[in-house]
DRENTORKOL-3810 file (N, C-alpha, C; in nm, 4 decimals):
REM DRENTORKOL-3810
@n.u->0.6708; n.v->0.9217; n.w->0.0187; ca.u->0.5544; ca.v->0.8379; ca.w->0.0262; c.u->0.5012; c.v->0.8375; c.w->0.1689
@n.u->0.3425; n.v->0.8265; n.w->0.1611; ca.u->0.3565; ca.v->0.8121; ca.w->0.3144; c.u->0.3656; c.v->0.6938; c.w->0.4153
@n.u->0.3761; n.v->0.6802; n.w->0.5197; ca.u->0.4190; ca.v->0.5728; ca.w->0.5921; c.u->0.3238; c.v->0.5260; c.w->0.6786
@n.u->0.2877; n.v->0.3744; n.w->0.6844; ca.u->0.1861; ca.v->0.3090; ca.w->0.7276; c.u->0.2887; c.v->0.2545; c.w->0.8463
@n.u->0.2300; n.v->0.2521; n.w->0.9586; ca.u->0.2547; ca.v->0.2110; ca.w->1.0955; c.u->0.1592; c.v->0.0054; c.w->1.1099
@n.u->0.2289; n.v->-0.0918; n.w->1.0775; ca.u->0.1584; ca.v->-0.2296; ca.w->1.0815; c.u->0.2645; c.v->-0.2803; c.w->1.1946
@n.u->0.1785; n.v->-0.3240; n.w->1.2802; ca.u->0.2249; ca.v->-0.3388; ca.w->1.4151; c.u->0.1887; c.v->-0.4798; c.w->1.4223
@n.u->0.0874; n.v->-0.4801; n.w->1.3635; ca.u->0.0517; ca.v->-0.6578; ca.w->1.3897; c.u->-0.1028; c.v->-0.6678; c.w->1.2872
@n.u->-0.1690; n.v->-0.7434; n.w->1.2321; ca.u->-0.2353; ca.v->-0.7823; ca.w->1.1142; c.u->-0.3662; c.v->-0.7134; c.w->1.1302
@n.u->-0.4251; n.v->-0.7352; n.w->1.2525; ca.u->-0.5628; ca.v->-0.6890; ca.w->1.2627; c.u->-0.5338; c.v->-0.4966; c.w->1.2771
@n.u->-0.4602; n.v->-0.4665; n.w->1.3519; ca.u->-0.4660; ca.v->-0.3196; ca.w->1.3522; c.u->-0.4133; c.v->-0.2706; c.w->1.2139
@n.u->-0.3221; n.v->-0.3400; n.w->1.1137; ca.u->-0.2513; ca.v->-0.3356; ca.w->1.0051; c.u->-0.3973; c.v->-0.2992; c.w->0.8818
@n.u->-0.4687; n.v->-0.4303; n.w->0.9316; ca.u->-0.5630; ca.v->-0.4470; ca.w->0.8392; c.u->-0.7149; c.v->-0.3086; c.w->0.8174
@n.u->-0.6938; n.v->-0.3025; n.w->0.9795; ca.u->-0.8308; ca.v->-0.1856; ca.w->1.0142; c.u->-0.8010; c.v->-0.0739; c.w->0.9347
@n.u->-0.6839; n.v->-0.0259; n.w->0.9462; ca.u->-0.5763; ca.v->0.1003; ca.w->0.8826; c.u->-0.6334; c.v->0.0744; c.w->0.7306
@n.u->-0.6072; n.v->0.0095; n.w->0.6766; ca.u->-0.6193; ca.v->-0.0229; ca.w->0.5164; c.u->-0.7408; c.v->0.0045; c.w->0.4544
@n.u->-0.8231; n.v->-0.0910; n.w->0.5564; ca.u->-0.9824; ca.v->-0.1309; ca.w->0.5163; c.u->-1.0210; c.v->0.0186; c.w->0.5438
@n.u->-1.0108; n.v->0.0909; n.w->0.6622; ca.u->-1.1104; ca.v->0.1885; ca.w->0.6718; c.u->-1.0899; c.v->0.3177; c.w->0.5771
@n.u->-0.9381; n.v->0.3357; n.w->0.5608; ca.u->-0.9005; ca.v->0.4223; ca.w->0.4394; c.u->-0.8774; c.v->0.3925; c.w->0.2779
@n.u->-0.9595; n.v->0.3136; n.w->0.2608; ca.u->-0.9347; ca.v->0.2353; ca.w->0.1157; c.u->-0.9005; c.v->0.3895; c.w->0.0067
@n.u->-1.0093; n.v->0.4582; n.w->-0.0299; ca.u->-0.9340; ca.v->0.5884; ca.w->-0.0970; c.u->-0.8609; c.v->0.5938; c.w->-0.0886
@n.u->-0.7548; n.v->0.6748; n.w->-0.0020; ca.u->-0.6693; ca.v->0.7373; ca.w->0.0646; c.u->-0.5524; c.v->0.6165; c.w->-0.0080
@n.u->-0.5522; n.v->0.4722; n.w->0.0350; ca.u->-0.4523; ca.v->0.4273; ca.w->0.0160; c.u->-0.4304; c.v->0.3732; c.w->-0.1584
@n.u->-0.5603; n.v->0.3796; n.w->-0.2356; ca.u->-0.5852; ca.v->0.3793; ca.w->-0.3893; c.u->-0.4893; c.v->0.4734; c.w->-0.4807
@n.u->-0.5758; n.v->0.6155; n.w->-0.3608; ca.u->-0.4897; ca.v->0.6955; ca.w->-0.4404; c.u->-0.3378; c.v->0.6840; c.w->-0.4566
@n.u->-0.2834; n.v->0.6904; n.w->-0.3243; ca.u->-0.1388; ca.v->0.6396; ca.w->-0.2913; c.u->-0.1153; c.v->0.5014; c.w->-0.4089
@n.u->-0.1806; n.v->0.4173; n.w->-0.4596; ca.u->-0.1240; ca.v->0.3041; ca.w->-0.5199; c.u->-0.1308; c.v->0.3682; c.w->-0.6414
@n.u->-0.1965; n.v->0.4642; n.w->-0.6838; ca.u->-0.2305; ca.v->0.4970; ca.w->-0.8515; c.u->-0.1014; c.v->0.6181; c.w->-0.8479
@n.u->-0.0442; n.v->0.7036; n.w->-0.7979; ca.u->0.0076; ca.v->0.7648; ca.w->-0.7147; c.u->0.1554; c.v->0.6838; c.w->-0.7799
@n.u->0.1833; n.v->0.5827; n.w->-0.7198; ca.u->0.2793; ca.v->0.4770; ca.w->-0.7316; c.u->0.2896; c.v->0.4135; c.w->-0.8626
@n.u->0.2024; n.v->0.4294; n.w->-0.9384; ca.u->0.1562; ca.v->0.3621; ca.w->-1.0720; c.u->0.1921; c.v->0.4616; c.w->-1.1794
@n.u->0.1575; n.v->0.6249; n.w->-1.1412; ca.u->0.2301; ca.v->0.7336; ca.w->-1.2360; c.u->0.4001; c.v->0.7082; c.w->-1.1880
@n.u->0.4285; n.v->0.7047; n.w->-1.1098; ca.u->0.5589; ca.v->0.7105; ca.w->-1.0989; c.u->0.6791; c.v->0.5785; c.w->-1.1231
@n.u->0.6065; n.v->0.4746; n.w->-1.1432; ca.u->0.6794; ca.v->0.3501; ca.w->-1.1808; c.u->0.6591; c.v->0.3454; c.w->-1.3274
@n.u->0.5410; n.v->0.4266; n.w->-1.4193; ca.u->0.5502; ca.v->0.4475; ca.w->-1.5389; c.u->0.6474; c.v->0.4365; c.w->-1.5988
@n.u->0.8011; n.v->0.5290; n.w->-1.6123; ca.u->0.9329; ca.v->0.5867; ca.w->-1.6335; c.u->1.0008; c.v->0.5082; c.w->-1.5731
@n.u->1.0133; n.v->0.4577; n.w->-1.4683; ca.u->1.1073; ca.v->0.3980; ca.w->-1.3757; c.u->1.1181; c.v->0.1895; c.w->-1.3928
@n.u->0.9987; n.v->0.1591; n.w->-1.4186; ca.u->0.9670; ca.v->-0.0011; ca.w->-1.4002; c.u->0.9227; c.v->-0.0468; c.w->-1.5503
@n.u->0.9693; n.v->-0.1007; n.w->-1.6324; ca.u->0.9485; ca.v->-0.1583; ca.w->-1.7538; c.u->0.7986; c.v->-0.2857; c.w->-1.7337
@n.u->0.8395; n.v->-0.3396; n.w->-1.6147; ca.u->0.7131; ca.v->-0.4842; ca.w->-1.5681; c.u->0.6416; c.v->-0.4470; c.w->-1.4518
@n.u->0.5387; n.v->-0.3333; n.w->-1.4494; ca.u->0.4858; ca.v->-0.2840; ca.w->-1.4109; c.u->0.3590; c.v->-0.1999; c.w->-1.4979
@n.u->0.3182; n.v->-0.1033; n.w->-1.4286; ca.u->0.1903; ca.v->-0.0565; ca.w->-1.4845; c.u->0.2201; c.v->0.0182; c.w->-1.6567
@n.u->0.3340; n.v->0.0175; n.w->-1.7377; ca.u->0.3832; ca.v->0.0016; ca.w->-1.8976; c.u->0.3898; c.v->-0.1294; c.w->-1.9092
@n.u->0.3912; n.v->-0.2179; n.w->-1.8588; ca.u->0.3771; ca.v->-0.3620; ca.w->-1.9367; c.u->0.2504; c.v->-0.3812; c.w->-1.9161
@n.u->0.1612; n.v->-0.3499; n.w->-1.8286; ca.u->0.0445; ca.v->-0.3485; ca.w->-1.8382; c.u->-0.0350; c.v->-0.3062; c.w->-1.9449
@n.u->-0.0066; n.v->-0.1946; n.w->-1.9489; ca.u->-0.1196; ca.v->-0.1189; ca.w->-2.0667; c.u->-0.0245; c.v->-0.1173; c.w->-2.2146
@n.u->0.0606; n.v->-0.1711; n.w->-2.2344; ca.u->0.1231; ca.v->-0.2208; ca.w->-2.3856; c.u->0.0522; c.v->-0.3374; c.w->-2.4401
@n.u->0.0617; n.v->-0.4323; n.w->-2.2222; ca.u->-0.0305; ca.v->-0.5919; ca.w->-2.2957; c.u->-0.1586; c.v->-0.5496; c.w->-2.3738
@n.u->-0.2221; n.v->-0.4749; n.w->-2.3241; ca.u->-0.3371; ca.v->-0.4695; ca.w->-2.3056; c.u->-0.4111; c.v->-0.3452; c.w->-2.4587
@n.u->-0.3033; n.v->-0.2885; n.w->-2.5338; ca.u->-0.2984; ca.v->-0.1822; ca.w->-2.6174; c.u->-0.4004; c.v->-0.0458; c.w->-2.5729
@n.u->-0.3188; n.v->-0.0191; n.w->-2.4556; ca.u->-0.3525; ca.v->0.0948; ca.w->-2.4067; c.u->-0.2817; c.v->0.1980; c.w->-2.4058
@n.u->-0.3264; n.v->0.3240; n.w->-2.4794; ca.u->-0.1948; ca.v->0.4072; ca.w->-2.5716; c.u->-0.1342; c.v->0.4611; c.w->-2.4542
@n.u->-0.1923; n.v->0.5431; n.w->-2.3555; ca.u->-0.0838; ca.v->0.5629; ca.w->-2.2720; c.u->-0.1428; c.v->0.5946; c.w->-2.1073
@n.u->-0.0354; n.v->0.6173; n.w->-1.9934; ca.u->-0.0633; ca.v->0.5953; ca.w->-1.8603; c.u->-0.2481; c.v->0.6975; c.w->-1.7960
@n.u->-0.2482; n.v->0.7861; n.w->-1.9189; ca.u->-0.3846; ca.v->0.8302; ca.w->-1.8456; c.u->-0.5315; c.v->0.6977; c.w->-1.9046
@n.u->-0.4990; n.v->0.6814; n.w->-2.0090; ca.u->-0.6123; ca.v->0.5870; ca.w->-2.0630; c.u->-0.6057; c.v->0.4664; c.w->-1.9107
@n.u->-0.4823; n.v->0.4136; n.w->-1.8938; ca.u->-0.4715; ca.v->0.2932; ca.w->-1.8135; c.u->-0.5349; c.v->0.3444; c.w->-1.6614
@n.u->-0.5352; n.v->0.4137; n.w->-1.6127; ca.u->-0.5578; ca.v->0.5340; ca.w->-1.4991; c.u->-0.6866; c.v->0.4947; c.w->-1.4638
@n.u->-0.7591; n.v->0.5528; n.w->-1.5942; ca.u->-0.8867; ca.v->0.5863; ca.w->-1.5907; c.u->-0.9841; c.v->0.4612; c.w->-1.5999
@n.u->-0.8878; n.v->0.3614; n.w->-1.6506; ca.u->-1.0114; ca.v->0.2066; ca.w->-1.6601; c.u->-0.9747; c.v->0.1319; c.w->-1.5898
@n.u->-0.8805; n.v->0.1445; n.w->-1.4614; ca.u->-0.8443; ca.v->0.0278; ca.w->-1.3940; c.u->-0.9400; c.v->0.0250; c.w->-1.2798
@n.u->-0.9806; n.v->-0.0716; n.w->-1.2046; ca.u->-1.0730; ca.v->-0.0709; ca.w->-1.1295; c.u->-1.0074; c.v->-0.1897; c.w->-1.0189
@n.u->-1.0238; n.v->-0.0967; n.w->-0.8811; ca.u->-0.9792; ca.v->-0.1704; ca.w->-0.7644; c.u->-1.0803; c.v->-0.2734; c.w->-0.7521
@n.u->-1.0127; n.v->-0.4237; n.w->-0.7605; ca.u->-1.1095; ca.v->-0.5275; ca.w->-0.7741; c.u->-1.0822; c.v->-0.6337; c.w->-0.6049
@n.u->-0.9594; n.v->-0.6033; n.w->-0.5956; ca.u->-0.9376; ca.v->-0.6730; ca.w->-0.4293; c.u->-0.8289; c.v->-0.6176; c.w->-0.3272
@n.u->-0.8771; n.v->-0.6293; n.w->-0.2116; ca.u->-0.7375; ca.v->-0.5647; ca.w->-0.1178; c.u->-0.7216; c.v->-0.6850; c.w->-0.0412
@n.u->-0.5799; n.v->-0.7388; n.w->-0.0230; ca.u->-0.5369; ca.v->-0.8338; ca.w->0.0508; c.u->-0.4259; c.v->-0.8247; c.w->0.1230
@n.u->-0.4719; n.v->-0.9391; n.w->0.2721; ca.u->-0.3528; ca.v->-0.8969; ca.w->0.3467; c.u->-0.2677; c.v->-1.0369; c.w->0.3322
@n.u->-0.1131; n.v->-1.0053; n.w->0.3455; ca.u->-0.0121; ca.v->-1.0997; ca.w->0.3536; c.u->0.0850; c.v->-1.0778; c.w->0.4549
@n.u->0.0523; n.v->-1.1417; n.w->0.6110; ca.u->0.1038; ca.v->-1.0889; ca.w->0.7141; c.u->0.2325; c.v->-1.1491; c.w->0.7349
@n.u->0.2827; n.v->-1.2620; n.w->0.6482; ca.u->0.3784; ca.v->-1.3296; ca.w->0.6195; c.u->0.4600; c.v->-1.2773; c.w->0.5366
@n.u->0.4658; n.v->-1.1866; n.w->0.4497; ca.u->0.5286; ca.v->-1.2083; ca.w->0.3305; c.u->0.5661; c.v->-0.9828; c.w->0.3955
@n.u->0.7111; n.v->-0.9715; n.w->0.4168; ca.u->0.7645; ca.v->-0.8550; ca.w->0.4753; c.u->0.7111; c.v->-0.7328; c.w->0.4109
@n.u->0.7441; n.v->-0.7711; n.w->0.2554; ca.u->0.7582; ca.v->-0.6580; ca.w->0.2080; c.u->0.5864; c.v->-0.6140; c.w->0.1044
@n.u->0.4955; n.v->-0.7228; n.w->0.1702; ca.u->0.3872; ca.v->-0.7019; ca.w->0.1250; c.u->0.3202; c.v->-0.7469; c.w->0.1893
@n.u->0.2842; n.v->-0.6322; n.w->0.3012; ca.u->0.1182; ca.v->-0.6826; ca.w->0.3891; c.u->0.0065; c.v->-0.6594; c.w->0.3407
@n.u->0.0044; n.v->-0.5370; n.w->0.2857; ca.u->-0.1348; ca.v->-0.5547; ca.w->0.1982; c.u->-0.1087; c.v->-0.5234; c.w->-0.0072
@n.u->-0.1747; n.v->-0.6333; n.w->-0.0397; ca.u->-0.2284; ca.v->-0.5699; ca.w->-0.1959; c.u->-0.3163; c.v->-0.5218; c.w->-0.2298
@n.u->-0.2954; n.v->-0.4352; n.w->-0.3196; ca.u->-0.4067; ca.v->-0.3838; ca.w->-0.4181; c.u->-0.4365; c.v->-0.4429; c.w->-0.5057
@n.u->-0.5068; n.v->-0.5122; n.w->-0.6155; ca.u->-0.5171; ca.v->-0.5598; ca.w->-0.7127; c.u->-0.5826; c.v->-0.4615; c.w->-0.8448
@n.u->-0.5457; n.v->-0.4221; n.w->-0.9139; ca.u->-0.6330; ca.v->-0.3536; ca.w->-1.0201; c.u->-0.6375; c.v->-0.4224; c.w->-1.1548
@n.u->-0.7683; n.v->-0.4314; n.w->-1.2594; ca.u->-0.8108; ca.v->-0.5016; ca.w->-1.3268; c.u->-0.8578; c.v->-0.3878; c.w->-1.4290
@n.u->-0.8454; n.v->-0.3980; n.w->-1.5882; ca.u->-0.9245; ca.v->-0.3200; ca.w->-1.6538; c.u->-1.0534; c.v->-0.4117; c.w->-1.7230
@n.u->-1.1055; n.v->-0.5278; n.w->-1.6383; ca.u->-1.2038; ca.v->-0.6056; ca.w->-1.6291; c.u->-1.1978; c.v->-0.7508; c.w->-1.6318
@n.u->-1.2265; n.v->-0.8122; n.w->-1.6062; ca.u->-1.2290; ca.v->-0.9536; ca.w->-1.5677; c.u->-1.2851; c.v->-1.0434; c.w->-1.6930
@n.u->-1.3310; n.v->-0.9604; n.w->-1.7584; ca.u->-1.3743; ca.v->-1.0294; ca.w->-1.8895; c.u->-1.2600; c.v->-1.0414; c.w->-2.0195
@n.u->-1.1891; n.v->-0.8893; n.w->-1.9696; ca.u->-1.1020; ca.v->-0.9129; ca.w->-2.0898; c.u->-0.9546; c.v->-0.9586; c.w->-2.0919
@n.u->-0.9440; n.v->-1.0012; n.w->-1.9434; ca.u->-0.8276; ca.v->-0.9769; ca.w->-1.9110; c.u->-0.7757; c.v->-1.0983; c.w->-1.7625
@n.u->-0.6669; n.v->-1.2120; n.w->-1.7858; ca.u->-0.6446; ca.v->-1.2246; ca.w->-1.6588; c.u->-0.5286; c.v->-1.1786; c.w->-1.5643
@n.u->-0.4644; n.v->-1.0471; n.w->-1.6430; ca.u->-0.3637; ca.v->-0.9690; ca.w->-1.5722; c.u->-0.4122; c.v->-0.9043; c.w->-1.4967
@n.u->-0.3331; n.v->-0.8771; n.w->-1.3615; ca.u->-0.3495; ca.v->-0.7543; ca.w->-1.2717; c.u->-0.2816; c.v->-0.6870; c.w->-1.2611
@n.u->-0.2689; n.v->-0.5364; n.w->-1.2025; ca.u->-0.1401; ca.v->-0.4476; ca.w->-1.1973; c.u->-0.1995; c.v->-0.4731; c.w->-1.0486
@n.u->-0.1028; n.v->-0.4810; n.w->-0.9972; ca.u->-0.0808; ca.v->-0.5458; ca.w->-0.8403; c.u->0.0216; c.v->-0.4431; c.w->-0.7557
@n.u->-0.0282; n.v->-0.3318; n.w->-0.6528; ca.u->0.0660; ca.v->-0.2476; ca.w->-0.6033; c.u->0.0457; c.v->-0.2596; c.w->-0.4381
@n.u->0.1620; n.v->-0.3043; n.w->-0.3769; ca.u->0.1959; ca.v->-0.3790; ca.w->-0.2526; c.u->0.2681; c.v->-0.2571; c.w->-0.1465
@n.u->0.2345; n.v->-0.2794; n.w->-0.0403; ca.u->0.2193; ca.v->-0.1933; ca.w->0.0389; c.u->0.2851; c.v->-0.2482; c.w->0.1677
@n.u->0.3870; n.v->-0.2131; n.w->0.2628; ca.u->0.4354; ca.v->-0.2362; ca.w->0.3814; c.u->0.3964; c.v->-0.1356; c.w->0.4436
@n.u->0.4995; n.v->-0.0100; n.w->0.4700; ca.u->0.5132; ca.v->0.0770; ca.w->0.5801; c.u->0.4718; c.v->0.2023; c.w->0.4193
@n.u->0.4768; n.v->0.1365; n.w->0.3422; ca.u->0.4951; ca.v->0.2631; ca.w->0.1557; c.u->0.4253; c.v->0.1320; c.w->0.0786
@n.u->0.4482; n.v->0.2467; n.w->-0.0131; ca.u->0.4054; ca.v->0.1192; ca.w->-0.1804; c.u->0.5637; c.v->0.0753; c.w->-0.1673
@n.u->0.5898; n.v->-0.0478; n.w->-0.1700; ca.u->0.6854; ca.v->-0.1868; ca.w->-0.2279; c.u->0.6876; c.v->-0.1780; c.w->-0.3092
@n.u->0.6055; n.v->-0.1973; n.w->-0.4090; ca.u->0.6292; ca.v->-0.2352; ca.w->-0.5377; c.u->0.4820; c.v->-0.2606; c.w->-0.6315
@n.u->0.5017; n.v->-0.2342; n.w->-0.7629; ca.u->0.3728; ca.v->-0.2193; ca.w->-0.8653; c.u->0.4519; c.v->-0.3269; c.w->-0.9706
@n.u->0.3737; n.v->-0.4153; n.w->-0.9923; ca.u->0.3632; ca.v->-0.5009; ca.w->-1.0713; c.u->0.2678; c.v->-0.5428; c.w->-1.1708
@n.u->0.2967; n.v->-0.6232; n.w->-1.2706; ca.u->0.1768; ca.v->-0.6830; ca.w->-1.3396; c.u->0.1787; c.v->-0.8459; c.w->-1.3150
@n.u->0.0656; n.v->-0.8901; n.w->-1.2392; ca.u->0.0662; ca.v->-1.0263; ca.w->-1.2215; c.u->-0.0441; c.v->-1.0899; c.w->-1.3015
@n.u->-0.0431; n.v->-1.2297; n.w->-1.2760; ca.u->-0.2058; ca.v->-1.2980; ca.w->-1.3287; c.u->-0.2104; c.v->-1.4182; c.w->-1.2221
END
C-alpha cells in the first residue's frame, strides 16, 4: 500500500485534499481487497443493500465526504462512500493513517 507521510494536520490534510483521486483510488483499491478478507466491510455493504456483487458496488458508490480525525491514530483521514443518500443511511467508510486502516460499513 502506499504510505502517507502526516506529520501534523494541516500538512496531513493538504496531502489528502490536493490528491483526492489518487487517494479514492487507493480506498476502492482497499475495498477490492477487503472483499475476501472482511465479512463487515464493503460485502456487508452491498448484501445490505442487494447488490449482486463487488463490481456493481464499485461502480455506484460515490465519494460523498473526506474527513480529518487528528485525534483518533489510526484514522486521520476518512473517506466516506454512499450508493446515495436517498436510499441509504449506510456508509462504506475507508480510513487512512500512513495506508488504508481499515474499510468499514458505518451509518
Amino acid at each position: 500500500m502506499a504510505r502517507v507521510e502526516v506529520d501534523n494536520i494541516v500538512e496531513g490534510a493538504e496531502l489528502f485534499v490536493s490528491d483526492v483521486a489518487r487517494f479514492d483510488g487507493l480506498a476502492r483499491e482497499a475495498m477490492r481487497r477487503n472483499w475476501d478478507e472482511d465479512e463487515y466491510g464493503a460485502r456487508l455493504y452491498a448484501e445490505h443493500h442487494e447488490l449482486s456483487d463487488l463490481d456493481t458496488l464499485l461502480a455506484r458508490l460515490q465519494l460523498v465526504r473526506v474527513g480529518f480525525e487528528a485525534d483518533e491514530p489510526d484514522r486521520f483521514a476518512v473517506f466516506d462512500y454512499t450508493i446515495g443518500a436517498e436510499l441509504t443511511q449506510y456508509l462504506v467508510v475507508v480510513s487512512f493513517d500512513r495506508e488504508v486502516t481499515d474499510v468499514s460499513m458505518e451509518s
